[in-house]
C-alpha positions in Angstrom: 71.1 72.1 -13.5 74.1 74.2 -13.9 77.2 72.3 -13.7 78.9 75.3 -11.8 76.8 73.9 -9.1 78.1 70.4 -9.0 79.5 69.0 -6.1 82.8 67.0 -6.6 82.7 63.6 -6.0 85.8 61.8 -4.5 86.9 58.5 -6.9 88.5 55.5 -6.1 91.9 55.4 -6.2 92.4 59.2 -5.7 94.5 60.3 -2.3 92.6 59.8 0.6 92.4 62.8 3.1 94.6 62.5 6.1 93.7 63.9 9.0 96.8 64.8 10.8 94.7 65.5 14.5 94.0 61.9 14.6 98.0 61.0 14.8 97.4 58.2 12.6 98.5 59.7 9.5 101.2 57.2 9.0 98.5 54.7 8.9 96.5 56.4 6.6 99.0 56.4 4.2 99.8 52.7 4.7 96.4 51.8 4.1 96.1 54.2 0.9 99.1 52.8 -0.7 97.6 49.0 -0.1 94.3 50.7 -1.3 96.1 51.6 -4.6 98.2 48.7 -4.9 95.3 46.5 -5.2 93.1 48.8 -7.7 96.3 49.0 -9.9 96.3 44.8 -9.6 92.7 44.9 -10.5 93.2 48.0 -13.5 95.3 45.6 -14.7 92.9 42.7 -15.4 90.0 45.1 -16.1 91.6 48.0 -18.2 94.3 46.8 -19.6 93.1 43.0 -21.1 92.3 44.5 -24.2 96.1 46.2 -25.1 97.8 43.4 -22.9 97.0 40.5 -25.7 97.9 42.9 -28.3 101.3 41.1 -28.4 99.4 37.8 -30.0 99.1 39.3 -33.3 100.3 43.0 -33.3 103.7 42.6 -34.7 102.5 39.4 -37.1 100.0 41.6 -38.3 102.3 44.7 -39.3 105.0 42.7 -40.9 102.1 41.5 -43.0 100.3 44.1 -43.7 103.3 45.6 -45.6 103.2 43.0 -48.3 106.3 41.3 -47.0 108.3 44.8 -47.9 109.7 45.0 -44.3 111.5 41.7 -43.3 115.1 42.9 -43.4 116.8 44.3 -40.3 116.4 48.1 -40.7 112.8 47.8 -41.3 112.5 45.3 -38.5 114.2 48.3 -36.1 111.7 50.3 -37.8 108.6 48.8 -37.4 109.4 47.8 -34.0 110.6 52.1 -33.2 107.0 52.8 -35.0 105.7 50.4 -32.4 106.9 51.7 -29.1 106.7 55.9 -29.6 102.8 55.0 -31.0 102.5 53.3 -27.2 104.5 56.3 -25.6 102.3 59.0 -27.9 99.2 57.4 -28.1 98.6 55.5 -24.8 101.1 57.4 -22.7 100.6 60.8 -23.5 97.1 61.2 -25.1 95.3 58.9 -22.7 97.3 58.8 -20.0 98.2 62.3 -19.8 95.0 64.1 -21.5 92.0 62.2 -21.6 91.9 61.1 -18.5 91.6 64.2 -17.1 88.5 64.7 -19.2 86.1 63.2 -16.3 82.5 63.3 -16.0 82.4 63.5 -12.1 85.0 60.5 -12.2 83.2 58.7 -14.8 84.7 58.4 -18.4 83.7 57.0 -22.0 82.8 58.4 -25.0 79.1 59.2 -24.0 80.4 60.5 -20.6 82.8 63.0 -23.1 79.9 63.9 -25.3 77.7 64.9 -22.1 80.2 67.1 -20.3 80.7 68.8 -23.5 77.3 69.6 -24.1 75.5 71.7 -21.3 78.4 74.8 -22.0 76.3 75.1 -25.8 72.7 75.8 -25.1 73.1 78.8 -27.1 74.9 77.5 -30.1 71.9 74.6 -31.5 73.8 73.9 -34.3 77.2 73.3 -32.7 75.2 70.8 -30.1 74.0 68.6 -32.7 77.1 68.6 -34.2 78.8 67.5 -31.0 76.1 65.1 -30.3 76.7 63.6 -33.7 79.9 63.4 -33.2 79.7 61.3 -29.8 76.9 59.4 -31.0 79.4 58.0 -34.0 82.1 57.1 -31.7 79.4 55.4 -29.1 78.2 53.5 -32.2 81.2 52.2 -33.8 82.9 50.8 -30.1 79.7 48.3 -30.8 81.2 46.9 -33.8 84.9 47.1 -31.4 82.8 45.0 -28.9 82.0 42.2 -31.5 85.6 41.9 -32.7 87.8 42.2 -30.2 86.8 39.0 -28.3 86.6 36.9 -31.4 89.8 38.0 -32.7 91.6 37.7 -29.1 90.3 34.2 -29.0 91.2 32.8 -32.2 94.8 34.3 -31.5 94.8 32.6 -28.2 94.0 29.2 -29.7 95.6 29.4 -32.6 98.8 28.7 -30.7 97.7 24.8 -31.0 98.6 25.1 -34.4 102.7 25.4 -32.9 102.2 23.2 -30.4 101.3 20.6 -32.9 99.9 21.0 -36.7 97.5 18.4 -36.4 95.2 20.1 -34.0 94.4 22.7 -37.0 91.1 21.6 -37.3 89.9 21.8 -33.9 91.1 25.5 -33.7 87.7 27.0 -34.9 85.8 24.5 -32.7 87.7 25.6 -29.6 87.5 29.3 -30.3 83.6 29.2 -30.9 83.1 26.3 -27.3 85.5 29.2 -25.3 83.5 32.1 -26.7 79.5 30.6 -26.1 81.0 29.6 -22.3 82.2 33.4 -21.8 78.6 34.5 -22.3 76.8 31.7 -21.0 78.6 32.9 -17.7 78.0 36.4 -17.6 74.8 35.9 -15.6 76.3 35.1 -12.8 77.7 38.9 -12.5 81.3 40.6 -12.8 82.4 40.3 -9.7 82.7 36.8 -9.6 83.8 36.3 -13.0 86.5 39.1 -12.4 87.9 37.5 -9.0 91.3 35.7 -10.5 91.1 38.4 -13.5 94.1 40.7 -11.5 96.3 37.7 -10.5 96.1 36.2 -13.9 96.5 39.3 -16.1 99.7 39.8 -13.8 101.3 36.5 -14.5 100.7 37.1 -18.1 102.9 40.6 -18.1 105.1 39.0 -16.3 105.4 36.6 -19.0 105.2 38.8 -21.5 108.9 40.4 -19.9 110.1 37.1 -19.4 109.9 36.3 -23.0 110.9 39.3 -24.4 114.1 39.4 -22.2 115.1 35.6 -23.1 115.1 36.8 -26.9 116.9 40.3 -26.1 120.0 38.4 -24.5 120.6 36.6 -27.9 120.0 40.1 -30.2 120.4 43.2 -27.7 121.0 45.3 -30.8 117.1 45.3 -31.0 117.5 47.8 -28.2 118.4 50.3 -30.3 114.5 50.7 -31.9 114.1 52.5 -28.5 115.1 55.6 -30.6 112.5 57.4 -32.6 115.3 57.8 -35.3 114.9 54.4 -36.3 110.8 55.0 -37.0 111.3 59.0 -38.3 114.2 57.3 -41.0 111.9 54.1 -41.6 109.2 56.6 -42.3 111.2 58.7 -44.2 113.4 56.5 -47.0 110.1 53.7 -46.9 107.0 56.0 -47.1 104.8 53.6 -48.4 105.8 50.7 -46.7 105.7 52.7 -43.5 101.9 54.1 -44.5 100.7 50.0 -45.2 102.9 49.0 -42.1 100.4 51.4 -40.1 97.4 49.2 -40.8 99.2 46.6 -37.7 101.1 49.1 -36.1 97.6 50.5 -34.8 96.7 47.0 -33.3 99.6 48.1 -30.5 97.2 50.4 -28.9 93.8 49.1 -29.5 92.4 48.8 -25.9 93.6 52.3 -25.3 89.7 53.9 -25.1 89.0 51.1 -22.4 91.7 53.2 -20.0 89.0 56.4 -20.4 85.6 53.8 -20.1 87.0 52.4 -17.1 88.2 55.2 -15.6 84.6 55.3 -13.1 85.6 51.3 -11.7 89.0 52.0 -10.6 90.2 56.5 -11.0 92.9 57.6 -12.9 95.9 57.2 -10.4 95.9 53.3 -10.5 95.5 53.5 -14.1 98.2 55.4 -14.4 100.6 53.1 -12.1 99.4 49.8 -13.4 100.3 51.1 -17.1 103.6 52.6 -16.6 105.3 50.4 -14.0 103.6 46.9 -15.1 102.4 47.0 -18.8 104.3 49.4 -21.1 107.5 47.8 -20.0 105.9 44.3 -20.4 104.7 45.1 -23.7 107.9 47.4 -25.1 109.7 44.2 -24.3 108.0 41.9 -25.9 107.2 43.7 -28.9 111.6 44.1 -28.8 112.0 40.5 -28.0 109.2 39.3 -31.1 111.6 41.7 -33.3 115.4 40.2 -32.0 113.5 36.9 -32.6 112.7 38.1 -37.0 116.3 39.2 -36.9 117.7 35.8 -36.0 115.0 33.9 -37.3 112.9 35.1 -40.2 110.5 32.5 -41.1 109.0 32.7 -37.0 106.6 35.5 -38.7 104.2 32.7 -38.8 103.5 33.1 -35.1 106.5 34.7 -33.1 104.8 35.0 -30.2 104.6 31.3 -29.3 107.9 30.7 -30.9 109.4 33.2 -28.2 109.6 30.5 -25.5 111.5 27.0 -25.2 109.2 24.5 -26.9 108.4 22.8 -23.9 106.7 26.0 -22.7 104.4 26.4 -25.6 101.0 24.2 -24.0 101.1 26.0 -20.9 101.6 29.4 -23.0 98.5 28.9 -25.1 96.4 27.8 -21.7 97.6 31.1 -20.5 96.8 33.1 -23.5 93.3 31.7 -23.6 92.8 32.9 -19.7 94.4 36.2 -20.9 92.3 36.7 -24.1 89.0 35.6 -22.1 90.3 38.4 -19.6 90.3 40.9 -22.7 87.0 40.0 -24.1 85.5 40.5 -20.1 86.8 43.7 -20.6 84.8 44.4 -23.9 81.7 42.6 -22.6 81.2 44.5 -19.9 82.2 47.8 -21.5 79.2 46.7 -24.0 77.2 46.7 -20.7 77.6 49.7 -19.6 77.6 51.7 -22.7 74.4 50.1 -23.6 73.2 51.4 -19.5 74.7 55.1 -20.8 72.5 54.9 -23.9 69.4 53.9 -22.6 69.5 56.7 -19.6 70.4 59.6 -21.9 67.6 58.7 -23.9 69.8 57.6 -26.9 68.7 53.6 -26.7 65.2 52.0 -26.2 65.0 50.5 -22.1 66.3 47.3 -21.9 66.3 44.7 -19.2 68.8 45.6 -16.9 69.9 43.0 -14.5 72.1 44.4 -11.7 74.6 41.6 -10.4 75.6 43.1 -7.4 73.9 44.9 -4.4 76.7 47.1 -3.6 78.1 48.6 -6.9 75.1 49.8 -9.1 78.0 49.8 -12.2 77.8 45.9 -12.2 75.3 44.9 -14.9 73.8 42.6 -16.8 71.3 43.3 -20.2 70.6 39.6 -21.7 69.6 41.0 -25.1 73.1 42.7 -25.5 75.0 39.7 -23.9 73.1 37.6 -27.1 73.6 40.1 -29.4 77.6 39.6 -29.1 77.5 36.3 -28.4 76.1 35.3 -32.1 78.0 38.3 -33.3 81.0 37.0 -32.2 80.5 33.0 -33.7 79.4 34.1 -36.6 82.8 36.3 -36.8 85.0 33.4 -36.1 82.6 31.5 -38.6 83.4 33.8 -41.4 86.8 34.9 -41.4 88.0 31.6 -39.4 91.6 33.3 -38.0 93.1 36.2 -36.3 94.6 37.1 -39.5 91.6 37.5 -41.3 89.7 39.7 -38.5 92.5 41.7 -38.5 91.4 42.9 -41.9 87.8 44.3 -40.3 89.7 45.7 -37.2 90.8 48.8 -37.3 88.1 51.3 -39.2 86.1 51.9 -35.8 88.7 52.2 -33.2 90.8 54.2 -35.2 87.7 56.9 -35.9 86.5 56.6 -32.3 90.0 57.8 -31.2 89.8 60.7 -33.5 86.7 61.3 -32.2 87.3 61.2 -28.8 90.2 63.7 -29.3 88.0 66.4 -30.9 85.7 66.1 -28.1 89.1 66.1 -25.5 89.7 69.5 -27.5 86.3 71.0 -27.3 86.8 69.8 -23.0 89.7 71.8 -22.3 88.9 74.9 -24.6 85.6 75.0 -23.0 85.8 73.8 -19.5 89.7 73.5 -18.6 90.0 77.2 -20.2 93.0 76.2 -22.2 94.4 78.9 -24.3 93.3 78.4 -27.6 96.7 77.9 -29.5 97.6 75.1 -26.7 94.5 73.2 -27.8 94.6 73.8 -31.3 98.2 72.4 -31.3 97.2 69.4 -29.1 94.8 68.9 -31.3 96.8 69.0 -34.9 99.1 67.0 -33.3 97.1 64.0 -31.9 94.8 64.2 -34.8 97.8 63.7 -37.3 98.6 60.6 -35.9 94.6 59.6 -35.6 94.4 59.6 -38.9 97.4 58.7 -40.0 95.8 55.1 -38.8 92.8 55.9 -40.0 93.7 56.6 -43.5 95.7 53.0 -43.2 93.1 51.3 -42.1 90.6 52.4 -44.7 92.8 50.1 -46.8 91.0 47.6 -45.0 87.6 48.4 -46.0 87.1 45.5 -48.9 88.8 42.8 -47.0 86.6 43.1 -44.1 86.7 47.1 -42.6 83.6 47.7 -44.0 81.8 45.0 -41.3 82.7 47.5 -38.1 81.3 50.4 -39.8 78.3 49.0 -41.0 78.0 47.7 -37.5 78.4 51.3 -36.5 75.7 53.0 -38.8 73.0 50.5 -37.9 73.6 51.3 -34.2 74.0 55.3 -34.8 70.8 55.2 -37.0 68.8 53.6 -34.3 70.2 55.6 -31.7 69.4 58.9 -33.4 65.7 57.8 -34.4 65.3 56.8 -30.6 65.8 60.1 -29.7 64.2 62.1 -32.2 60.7 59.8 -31.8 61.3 60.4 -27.9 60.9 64.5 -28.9 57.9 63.6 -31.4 56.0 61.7 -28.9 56.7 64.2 -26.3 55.4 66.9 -28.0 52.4 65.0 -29.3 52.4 64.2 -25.6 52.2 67.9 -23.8 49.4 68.3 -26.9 47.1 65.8 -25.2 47.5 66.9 -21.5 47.7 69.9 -19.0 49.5 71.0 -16.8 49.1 69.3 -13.5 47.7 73.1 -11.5 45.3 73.3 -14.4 44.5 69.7 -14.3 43.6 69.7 -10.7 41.9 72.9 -10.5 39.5 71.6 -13.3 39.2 68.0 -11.2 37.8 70.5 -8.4 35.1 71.9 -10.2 33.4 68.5 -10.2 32.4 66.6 -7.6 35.1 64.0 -6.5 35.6 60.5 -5.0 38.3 60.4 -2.4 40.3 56.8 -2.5 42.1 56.0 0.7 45.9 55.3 0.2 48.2 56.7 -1.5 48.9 56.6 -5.1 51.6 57.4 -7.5 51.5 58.6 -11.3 55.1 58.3 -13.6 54.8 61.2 -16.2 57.5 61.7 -18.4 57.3 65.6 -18.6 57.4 67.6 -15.3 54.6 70.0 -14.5 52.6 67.9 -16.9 49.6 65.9 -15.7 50.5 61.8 -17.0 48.4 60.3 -19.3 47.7 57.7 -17.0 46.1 60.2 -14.1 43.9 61.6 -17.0 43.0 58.6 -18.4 42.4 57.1 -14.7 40.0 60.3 -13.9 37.7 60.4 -16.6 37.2 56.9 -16.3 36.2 56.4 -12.6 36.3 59.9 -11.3 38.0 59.5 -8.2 41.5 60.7 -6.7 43.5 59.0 -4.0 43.6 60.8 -0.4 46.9 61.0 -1.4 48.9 61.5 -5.0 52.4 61.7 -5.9 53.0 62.7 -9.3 56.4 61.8 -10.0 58.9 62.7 -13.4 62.2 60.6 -13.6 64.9 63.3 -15.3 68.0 61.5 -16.0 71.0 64.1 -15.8 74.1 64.4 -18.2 76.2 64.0 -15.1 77.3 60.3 -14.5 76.1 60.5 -11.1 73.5 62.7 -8.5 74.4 62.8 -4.7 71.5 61.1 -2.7 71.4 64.6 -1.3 70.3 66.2 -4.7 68.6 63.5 -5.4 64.9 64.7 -5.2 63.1 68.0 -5.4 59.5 67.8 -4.0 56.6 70.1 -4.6 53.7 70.2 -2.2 50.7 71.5 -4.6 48.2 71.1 -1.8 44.6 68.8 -1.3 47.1 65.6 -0.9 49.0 66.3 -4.0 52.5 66.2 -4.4 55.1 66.6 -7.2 57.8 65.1 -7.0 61.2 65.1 -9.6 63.7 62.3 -9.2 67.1 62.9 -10.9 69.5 60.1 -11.2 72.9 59.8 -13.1 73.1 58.3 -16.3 75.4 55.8 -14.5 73.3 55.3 -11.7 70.3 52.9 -11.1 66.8 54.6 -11.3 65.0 53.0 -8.4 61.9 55.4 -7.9 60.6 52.9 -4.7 64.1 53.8 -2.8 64.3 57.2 -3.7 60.9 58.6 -2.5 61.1 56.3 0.6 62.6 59.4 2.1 59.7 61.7 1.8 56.3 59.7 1.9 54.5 60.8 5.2 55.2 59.9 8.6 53.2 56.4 9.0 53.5 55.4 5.4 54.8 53.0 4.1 56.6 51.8 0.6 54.4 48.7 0.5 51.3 51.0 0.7 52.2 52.5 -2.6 50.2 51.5 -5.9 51.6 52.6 -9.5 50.3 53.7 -11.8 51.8 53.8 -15.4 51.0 55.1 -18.6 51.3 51.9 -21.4 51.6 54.1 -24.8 51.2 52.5 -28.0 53.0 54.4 -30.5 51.4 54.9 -33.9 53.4 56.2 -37.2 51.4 58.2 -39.7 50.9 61.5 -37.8 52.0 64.6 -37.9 55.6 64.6 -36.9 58.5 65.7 -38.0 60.3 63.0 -38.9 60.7 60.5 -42.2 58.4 58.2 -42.4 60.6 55.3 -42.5 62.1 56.7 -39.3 58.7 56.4 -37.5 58.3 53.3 -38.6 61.4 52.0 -36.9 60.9 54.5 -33.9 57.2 52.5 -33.5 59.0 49.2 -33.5 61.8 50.0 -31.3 59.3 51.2 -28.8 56.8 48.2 -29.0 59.8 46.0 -28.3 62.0 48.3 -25.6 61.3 47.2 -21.5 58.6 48.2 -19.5 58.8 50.7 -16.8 58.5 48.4 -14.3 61.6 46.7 -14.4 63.6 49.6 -15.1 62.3 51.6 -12.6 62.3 48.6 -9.7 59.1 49.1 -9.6 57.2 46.2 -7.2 55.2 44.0 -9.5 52.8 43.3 -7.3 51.4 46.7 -6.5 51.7 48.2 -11.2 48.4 49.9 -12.7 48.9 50.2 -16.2 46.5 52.7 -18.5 46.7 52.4 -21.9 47.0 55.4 -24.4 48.0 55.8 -28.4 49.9 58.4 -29.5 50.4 59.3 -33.0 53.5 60.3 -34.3 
């Protein structure tokens, strides 16, 4: 479908349309500032948990990671100047200002980039598979992002029982791990739920975070002066190397920063925008100033200036509400996970998974068991292994830095392309953004022995799987269209025989439109009967995140009781092929008088396909073990047919 032809579709949070012949437009405007107060509340416990614990180990980290070469006051101001213009460039101006725009029909994300860039390069091959590559890396290495980020966030949380009193050292590990299984042991139970305090709480903790920071400003306001880029460009400039190491933790500032663009479907960009720059940049900048004042009065709080910030008394409750705040973040991650994993599967980049959807309103609320496991153990057996935030730190950092680089590219492909941008604009954009991509790239390869290399293994194991998914899906489809006809021929060669008409009415998935399905040719030549009437139905699932119920079908009357029928869903929307031809069954029929029938194929490696053979090896596995059909379709158990067929590939 051409995109030209796309029909805009309003998002939450964008200005509602006032009509002023009602006389209410006063109203209106009441009611859509409410509206957006309450999505910025609830951007703020969704979008922004991730970047809004950062304060727990950031500046620890970057002192550190310098080799103890920054301690003194001037590198203090610094570090802390480095800190603040990489939130203003980075989250403020890149995000913020650029990406956001990038939307896919309101939804955003990596894959959601890579798919709006691709239908504008149908006649350049080469150039798609490079941007496909290029997406697909970035989609892969936000897994290895998914399995840190709560484990680290955690053990930082916790770790703040270490200050409160040294003697609970050993149960820190214990506590991280019991916190961690209970976040996944809940997530059943939906998002909605589990993300009903998440607003209220995450606003407390900003609040905090100012509160903090301003009770350490009063006793060192010259800390105030880092505001000035000077401070980082003269850092930068008389300390080069200590600068270059310090950028391995300065990046930890704006981790959380591709959440902004994943989330930007649940909540639009306008709340977004006013949660981050009238709530959490200023909570952040000042207590990222307020950790620094803190070093210059006190060296020796690097240990953990975070907890130090506050009056003693004030430490238990602050590690009870970093724990709710770092569960928060890791929410934010899990369900991210979710629906990347939902992306995947529907753009034909991930075997089908079980798909359990949580709520009956909002088809974006999720939950795939086999990914919820998968991070769960991923996550212990982090803590298990590298036992603090410190050491995670080391194997965080590789993949969000390259997935920001690679999200830019693709931002810069976006506006040449689609936002017809003149070309020096973007290619200046792009220098510039890029230089500071990997800037923290190149720091964080650094990392790479000490533990960077665990993310980006994560990330090749997940872009190898996802590539040989979709190359076996092409094999099998062409060794597919080898072994049937088209549906016309099909059914004018049925004629030529005598026939059996079944009453009812029965209905055949294929996976390749105009094709007859393996199923209806297996089902003919075995009993040599058709139903009185046949849909022959072909799921397509569309690079665009979501297809109006309007556009939502395009049926084909071939005559004799046989119909074809293509369903085209969103690759963020649910495919429920029951709900969707209810609309356009006969008068008098009903959904319960359906029966389905679907094709079970049994993939086979050894043929004649194009691919490795160690890559059909793996492609036959991942199919034997990916989700039926009938779940991921909705289709009623009750009333499933399944046929048999091999296919060699």
């Amino acid at each position: 479908m051409d995109p030209s032809t796309w029909r805009p579709v309003r998002r939450r949070g964008d200005r509602a349309t006032v009509d002023a012949a009602s006389g209410d437009a006063g109203g209106a405007e009441r009611e859509h500032r409410h509206h957006l107060a309450l999505l910025s509340v609830g951007a703020l416990g969704v979008v922004y948990g991730d970047i809004g614990t950062s304060p727990l180990y950031a500046f620890r980290e970057t002192v550190r990671a310098t080799g103890g070469g920054a301690t003194d006051p001037a590198a203090i101001l610094g570090l802390l100047s480095l800190m603040i213009w990489s939130l203003l460039v980075v989250v403020s101006g890149k995000y913020l200002g650029l990406v956001l725009r990038a939307d896919n029909h309101g939804e955003g994300g990596v894959l959601a980039l890579t798919a709006l860039v691709l239908p504008r390069h149908h006649d350049a091959p080469r150039r798609r598979r490079a941007l496909i590559v290029l997406g697909l890396f970035g989609t892969a290495l936000l897994y290895g992002d998914g399995v840190i980020t709560p484990a680290i966030s955690v053990l930082a949380a916790v770790e703040g029982l270490e200050v409160a009193a040294s003697g609970l050292s050993p149960a820190v590990l214990p506590a991280a791990i019991g916190i961690l299984i209970g976040l996944f042991a809940v997530q059943h139970v939906g998002t909605a739920r589990i993300g009903a305090v998440f607003g209220p709480v995450m606003t407390l903790w900003f609040v905090t975070l100012a509160a903090l920071g301003i009770r350490q400003l009063i006793h060192a306001p010259q800390v105030l002066a880092a505001l000035s880029p000077m401070h980082a460009i003269t850092f930068a400039r008389e300390r080069p190397g200590v600068a270059f190491l310090a950028l391995g933790g300065i990046f930890l500032v704006v981790t959380g920063a591709e959440a902004l663009y994943a989330d930007l479907g649940h909540f639009g960009r306008r709340p977004i925008q006013l949660g981050w720059f009238t709530v959490v940049l200023p909570a952040l900048s000042l207590n990222y100033l307020g950790q620094g004042a803190l070093l210059l009065r006190e060296p020796q709080a690097i240990d953990s200036p975070f907890f130090l910030m506050g009056p003693s008394w004030a430490t238990w409750p602050l590690v009870a509400l970093a724990t709710a705040a770092t569960v928060i973040a890791s929410q934010a991650l899990i369900t991210g996970a979710y629906s990347l994993t939902m992306q995947a599967v529907q753009l034909g980049y991930l075997p089908r998974v079980r798909i359990d959807h949580t709520s009956a309103s909002e088809f974006g609320q999720v939950y795939l068991p086999i990914v919820n496991a998968a991070l769960m153990v991923g996550c212990v057996l982090l803590v298990l292994t590298f036992r603090s935030s410190g050491g995670l730190a080391a194997a965080y950092g590789v993949a969000v830095t390259s997935t920001m680089a690679v999200t830019t590219l693709l931002v810069a492909v976006v506006a040449h392309e689609r936002w017809r941008w003149p070309r020096w604009l973007v290619v200046t954009l792009a220098v510039v953004l890029l230089t500071v991509d990997l800037a923290f790239l190149t720091a964080n390869l650094l990392k790479i022995p000490a533990g960077g290399w665990l993310p980006l293994a994560i990330g090749a194991v997940m872009l190898t799987v996802m590539t040989t998914w979709h190359r076996g899906r092409d094999e099998v489809a062409r060794a597919r269209r080898l072994g049937t006809r088209s549906i016309e021929r099909f059914l004018a060669e049925a004629h030529e025989r005598p026939l059996s008409r079944l009453s009812g009415t029965a209905v055949y998935l294929g996976a390749d439109l105009g094709r007859t399905p393996s199923a209806l040719e297996a089902d003919l030549t075995t009993h040599r009967a058709l139903h009185e009437r046949l849909y022959v139905v072909t799921v397509q699932i569309t690079d665009r995140a979501q297809v109006p119920e309007a556009d939502r079908a395009v049926v084909h009357d071939l005559g004799d009781g046989v119909v074809q029928v293509l369903l085209r869903f969103g690759f963020m929307q649910r495919p429920d092929v029951p709900a969707a031809l209810r609309p356009h069954l006969p008068d008098g029929t009903t959904a319960e008088e359906l029966v389905y029938f679907v094709g079970h194929e049994t993939i086979v490696a050894g043929g004649d396909s194009r691919l490795p053979r160690w890559r059909e090896r793996l492609f036959a596995v991942l199919h034997r073990n990916a989700a039926t059909p009938v779940r991921y379709f909705d289709l009623p158990r009750d009333r499933i047919v399944q046929i048999g067929t091999v296919i060699s590939i």
